[in-house]
C-alpha positions as a Markdown table, in Angstrom:
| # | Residue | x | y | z |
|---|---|---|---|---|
| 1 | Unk | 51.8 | 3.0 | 95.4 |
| 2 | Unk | 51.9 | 6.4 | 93.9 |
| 3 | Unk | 50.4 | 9.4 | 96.6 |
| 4 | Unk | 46.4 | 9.8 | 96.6 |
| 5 | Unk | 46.7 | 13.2 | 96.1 |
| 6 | Unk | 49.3 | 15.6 | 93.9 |
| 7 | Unk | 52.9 | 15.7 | 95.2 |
| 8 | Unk | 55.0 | 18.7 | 93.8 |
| 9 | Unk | 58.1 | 17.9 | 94.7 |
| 10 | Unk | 60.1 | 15.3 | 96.2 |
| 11 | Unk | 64.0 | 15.5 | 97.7 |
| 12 | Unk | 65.8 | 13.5 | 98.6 |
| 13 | Unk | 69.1 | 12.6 | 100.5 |
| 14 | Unk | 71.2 | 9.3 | 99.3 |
| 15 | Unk | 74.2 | 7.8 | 100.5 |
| 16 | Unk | 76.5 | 7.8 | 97.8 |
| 17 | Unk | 77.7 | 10.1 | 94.6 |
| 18 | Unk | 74.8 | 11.8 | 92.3 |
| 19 | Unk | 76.0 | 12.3 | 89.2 |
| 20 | Unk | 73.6 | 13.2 | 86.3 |
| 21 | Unk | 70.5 | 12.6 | 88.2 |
| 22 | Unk | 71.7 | 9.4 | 89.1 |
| 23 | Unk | 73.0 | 7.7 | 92.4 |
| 24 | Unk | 74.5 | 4.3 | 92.7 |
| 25 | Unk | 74.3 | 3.5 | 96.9 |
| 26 | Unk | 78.0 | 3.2 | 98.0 |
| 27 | Unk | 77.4 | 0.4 | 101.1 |
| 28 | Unk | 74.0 | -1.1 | 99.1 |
| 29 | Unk | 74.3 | -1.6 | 95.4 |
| 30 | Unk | 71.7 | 0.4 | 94.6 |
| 31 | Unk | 71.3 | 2.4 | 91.6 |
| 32 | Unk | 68.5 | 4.5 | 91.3 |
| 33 | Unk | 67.4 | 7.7 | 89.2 |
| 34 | Unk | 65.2 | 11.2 | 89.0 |
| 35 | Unk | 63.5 | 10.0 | 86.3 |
| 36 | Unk | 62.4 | 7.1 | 87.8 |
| 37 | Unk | 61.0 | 8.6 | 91.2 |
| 38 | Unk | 59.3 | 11.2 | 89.4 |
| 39 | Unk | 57.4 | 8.8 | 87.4 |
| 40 | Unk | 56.8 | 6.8 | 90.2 |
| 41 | Unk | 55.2 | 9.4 | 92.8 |
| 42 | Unk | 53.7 | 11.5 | 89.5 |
| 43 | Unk | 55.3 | 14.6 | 90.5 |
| 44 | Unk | 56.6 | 17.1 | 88.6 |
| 45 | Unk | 60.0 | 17.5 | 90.6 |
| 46 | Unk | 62.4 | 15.3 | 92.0 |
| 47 | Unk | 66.0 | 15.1 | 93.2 |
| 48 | Unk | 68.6 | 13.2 | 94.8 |
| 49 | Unk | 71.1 | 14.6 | 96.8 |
| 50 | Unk | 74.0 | 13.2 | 98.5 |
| 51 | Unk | 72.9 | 12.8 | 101.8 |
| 52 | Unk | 75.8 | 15.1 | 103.2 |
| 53 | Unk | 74.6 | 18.0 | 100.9 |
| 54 | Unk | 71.3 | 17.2 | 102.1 |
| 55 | Unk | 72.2 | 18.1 | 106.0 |
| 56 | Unk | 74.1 | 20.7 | 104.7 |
| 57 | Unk | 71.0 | 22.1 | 102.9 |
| 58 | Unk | 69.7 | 22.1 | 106.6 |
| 59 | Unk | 72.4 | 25.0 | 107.8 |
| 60 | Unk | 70.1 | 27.9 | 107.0 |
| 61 | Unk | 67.2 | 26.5 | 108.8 |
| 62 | Unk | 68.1 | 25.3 | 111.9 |
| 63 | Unk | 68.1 | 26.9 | 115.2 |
| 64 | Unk | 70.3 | 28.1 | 117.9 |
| 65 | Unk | 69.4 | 25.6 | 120.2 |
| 66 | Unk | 69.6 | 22.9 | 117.7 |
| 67 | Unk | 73.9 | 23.9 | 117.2 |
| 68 | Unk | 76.4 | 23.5 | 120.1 |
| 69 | Unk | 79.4 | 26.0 | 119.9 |
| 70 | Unk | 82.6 | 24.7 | 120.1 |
| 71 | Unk | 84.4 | 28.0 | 118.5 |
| 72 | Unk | 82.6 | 31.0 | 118.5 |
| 73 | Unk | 84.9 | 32.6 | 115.9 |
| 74 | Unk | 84.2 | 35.6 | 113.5 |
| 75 | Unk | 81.3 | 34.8 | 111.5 |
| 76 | Unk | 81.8 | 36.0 | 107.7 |
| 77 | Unk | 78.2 | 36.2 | 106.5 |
| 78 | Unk | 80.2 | 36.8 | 102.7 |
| 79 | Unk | 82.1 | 33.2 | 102.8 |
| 80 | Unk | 82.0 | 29.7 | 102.2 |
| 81 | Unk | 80.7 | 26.7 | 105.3 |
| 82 | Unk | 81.2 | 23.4 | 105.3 |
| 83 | Unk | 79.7 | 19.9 | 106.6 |
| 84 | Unk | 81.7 | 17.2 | 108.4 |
| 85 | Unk | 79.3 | 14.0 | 109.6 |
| 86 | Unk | 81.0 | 10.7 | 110.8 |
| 87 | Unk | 78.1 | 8.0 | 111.9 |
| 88 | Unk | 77.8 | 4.3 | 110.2 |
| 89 | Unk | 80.4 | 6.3 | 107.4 |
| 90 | Unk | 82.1 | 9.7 | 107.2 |
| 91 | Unk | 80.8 | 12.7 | 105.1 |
| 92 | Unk | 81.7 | 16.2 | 103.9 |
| 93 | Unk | 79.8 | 18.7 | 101.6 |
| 94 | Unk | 81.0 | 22.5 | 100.8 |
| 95 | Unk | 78.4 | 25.4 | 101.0 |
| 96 | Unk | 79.1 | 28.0 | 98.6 |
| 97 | Unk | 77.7 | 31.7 | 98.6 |
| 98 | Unk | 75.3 | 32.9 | 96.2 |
| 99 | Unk | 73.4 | 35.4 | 95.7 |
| 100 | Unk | 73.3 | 35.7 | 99.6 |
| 101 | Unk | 72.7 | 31.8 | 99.6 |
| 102 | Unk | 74.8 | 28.8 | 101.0 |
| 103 | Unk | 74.6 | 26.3 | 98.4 |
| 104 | Unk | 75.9 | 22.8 | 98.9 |
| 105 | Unk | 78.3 | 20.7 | 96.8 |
| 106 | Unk | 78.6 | 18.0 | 97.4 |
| 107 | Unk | 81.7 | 15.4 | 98.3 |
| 108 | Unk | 83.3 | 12.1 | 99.0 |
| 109 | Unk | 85.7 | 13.5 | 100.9 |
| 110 | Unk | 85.1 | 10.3 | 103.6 |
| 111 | Unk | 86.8 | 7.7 | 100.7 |
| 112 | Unk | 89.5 | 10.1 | 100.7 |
| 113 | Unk | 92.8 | 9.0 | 101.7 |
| 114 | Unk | 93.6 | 9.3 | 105.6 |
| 115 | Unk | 96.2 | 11.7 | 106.9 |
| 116 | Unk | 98.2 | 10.7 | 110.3 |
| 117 | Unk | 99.7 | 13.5 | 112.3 |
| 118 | Unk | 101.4 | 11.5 | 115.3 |
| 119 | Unk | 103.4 | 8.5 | 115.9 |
| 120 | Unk | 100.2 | 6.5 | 117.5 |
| 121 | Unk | 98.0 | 7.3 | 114.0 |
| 122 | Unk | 101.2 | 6.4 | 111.8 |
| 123 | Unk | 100.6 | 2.8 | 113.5 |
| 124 | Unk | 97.2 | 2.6 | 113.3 |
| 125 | Unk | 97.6 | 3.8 | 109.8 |
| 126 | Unk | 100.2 | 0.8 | 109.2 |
| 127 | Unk | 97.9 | -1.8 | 111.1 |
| 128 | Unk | 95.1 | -0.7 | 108.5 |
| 129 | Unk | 97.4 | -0.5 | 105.4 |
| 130 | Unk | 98.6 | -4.0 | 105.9 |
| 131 | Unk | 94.8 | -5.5 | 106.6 |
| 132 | Unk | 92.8 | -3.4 | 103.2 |
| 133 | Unk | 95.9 | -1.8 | 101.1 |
| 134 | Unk | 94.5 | 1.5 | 101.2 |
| 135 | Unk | 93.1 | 3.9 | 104.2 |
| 136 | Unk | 90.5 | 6.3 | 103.6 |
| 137 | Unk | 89.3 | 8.8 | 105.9 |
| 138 | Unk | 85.8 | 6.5 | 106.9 |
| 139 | Unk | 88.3 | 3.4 | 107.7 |
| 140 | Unk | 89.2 | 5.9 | 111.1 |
| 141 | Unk | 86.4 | 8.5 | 111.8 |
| 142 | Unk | 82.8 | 6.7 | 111.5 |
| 143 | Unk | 81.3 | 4.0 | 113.6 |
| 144 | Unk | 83.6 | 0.9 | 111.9 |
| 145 | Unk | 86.5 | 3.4 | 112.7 |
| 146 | Unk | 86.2 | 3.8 | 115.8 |
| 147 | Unk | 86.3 | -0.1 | 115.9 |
| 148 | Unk | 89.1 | -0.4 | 113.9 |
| 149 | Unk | 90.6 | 2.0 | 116.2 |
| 150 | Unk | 89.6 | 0.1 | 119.4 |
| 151 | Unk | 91.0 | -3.2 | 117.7 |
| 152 | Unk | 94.5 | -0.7 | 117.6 |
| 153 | Unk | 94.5 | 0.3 | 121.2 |
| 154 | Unk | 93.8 | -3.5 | 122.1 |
| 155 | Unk | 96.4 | -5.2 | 120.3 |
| 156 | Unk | 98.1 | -7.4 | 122.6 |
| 157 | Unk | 95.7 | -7.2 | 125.3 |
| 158 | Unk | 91.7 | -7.7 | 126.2 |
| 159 | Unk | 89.0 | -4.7 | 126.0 |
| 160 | Unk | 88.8 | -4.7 | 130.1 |
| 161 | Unk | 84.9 | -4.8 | 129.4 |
| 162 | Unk | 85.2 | -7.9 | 126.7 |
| 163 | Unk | 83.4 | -5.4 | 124.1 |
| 164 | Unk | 82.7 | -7.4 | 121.1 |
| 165 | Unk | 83.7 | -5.8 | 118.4 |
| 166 | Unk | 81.7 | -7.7 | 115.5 |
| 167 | Unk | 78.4 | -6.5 | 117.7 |
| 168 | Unk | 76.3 | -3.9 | 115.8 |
| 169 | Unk | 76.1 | -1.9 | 118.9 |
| 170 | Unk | 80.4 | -2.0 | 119.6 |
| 171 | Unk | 80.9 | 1.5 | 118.8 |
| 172 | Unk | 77.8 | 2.9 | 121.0 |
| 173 | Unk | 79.7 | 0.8 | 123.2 |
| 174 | Unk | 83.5 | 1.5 | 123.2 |
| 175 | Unk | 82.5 | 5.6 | 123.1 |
| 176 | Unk | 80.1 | 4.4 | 126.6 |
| 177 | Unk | 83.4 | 2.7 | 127.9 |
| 178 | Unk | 86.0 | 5.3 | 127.0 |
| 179 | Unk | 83.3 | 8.4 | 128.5 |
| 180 | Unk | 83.2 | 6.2 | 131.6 |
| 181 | Unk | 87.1 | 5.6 | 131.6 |
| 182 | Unk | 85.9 | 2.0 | 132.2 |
| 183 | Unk | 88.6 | 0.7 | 130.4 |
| 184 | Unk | 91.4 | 2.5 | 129.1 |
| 185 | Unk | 92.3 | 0.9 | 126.2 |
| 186 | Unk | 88.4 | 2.5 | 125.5 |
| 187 | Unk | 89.5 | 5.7 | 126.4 |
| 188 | Unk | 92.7 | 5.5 | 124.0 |
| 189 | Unk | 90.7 | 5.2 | 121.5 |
| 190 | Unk | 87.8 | 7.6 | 121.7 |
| 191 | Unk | 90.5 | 10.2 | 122.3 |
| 192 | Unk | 92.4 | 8.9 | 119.0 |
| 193 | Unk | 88.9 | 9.3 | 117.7 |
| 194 | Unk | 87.9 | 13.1 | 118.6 |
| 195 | Unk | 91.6 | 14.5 | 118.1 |
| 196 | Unk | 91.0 | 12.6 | 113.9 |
| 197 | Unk | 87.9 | 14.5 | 113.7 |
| 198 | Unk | 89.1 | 17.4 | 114.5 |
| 199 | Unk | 91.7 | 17.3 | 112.5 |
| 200 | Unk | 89.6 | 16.6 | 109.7 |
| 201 | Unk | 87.3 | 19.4 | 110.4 |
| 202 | Unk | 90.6 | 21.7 | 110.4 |
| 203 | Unk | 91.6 | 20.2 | 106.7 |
| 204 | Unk | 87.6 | 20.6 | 105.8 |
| 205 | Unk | 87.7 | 24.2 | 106.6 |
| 206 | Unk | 91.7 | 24.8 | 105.0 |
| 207 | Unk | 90.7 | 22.9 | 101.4 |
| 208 | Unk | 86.9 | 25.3 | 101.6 |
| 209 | Unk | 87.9 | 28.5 | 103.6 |
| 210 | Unk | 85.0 | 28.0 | 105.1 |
| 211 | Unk | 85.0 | 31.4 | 107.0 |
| 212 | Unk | 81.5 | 31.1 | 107.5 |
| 213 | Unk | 81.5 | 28.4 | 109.8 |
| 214 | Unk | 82.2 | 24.3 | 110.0 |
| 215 | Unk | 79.3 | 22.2 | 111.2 |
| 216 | Unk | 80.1 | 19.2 | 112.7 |
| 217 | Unk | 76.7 | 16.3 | 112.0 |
| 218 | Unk | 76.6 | 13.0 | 112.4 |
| 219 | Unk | 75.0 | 10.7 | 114.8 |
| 220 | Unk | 78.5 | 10.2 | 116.5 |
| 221 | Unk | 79.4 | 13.6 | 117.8 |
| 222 | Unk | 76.2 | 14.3 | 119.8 |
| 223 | Unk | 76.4 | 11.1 | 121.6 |
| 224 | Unk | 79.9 | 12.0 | 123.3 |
| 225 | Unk | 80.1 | 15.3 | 123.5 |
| 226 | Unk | 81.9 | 15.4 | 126.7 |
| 227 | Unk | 84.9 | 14.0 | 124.8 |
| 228 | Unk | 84.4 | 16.4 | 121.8 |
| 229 | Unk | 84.1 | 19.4 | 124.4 |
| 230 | Unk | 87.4 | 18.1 | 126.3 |
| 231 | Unk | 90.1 | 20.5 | 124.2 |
| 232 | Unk | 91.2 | 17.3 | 122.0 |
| 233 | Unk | 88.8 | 18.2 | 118.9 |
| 234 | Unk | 89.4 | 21.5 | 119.2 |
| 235 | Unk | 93.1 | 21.8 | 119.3 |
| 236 | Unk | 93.8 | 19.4 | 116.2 |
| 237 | Unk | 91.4 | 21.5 | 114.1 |
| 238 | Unk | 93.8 | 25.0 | 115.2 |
| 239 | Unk | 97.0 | 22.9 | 114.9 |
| 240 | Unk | 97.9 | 23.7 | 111.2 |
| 241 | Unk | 100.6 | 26.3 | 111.2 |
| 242 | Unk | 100.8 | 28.5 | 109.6 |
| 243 | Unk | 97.0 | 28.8 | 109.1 |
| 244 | Unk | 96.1 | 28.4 | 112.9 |
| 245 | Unk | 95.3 | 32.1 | 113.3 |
| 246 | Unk | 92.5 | 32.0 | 110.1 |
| 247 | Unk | 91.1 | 28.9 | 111.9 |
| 248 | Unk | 90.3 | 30.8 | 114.9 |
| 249 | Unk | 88.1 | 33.0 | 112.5 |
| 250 | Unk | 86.1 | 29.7 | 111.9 |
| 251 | Unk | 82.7 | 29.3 | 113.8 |
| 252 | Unk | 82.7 | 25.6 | 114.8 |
| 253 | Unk | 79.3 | 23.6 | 115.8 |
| 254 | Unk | 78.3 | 20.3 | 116.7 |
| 255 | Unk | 74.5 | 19.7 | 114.9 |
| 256 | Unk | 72.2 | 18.6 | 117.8 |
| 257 | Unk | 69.1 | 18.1 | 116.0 |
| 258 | Unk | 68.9 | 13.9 | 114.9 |
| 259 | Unk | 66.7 | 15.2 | 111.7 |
| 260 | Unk | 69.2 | 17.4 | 109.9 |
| 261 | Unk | 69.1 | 15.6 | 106.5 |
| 262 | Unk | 65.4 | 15.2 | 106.8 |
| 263 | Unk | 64.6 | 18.9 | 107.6 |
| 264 | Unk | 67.5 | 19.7 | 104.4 |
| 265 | Unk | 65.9 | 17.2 | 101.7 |
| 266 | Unk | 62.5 | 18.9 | 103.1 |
| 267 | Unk | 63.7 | 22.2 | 102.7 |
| 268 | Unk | 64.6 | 21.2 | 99.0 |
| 269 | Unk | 61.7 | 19.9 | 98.2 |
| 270 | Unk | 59.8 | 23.0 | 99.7 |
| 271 | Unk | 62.3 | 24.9 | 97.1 |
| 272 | Unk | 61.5 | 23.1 | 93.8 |
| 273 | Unk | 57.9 | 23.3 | 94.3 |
| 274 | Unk | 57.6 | 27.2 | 94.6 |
């Protein structure tokens, strides 16, 4: 049922590409449309958003307590920022300067194709290759990732905890067990896991030069942050000669705050009815 009383504008973050007003949902099969929702609620204003440019629309609103620093860097107040998020999939969004103003744009940088940097992700890579044809970035670094991952680390051998991997709940799970060094296959692959996303972050920040910071989201990273603090993120983000000592520049910080795409598509919406 359409609001009792006059809405005057309505944002709103979606999983999947908005193009033209219009999303289709990448893991649902929905299609749905500005039009539609503006008719629906009566309001004047409406938008979708991919949901990682909706977070990202968060950036300017958050507060310090709400960001963990992993790199203080150099802060360029004049330059590009960018969003990494891996949870149930893996997303990225740019934020461009205007007028003073970081403005996402958006991505699906997540369906891009996966790059492995040692000998252990070169198998995991082939293990995946020979199971879908193709790897993409959220096959490694999102919640099914880190299960495909564990199934790597445990080929030939039981999870010491008998994790089941088909369980909603494995990767909660497998990041408990690895934390806990409970088992070590577990271990393996949470620190496969972190060193990926931060080696992602590190290609987010080279393809943006996003001098004015990275911002790691997600509900993954805040939940094992002991592993992401442990030196492993940090140092596959820097290890891109010869562009480590620009990526030193780069302010890096884990998002705390659950809320982030809900505060951005509020902040939106707050935007298109002034």
């Amino acid at each position: 049922m359409p609001p009792s009383s006059p809405l005057l504008a309505a944002a709103f973050g979606v999983a999947g590409p908005v193009v033209h007003d219009r999303a289709k949902l990448t893991n649902i099969g929905w299609t749905i449309g500005s039009a539609e929702i503006r008719s629906h609620l009566d309001t004047p204003h409406a938008e979708l958003m991919n949901d990682l440019a909706a977070m990202a629309r968060s950036i300017e609103v958050l507060m310090p307590e709400e960001l963990l620093v992993l790199q203080e860097g150099t802060a360029d107040d004049q330059a590009s920022a960018g969003v990494i998020a891996a949870g149930t999939g893996m997303g990225q969004a740019f934020l461009h300067r205007r007028n003073g103003r970081l403005i996402p744009a958006a991505s699906e940088g997540g369906h891009a194709d996966f790059a492995a940097r040692t000998d252990r992700e070169l198998e995991l890579v082939r293990m995946l290759r020979d199971r879908d044809g193709r790897v993409e970035v959220e096959q490694v670094l999102s919640g099914p990732g880190l299960v495909n991952i564990h199934r790597f680390t445990h080929r030939g051998g039981e999870c010491a905890i008998g994790i089941d991997v088909d369980s909603p709940d494995a990767p909660a799970a497998i990041s408990k067990a690895g934390l806990g060094g409970r088992c070590q296959g577990c271990a393996e692959a949470l620190r496969m896991f972190v060193n990926a996303y931060g080696a992602e972050a590190g290609n987010l920040a080279l393809r943006g030069l996003t001098l004015g910071g990275v911002y790691v989201g997600g509900g993954i990273a805040p939940k094992i942050l002991p592993a992401i603090q442990s030196g492993g993120f940090m140092q596959a983000f820097l290890d891109k000669a010869p562009m480590t000592d620009i990526l030193t520049r780069v302010p890096v910080k884990v998002i705390l705050n659950s809320e982030s795409g809900l505060i951005g598509a509020a902040t939106r919406a707050n935007e298109l009815a002034q």
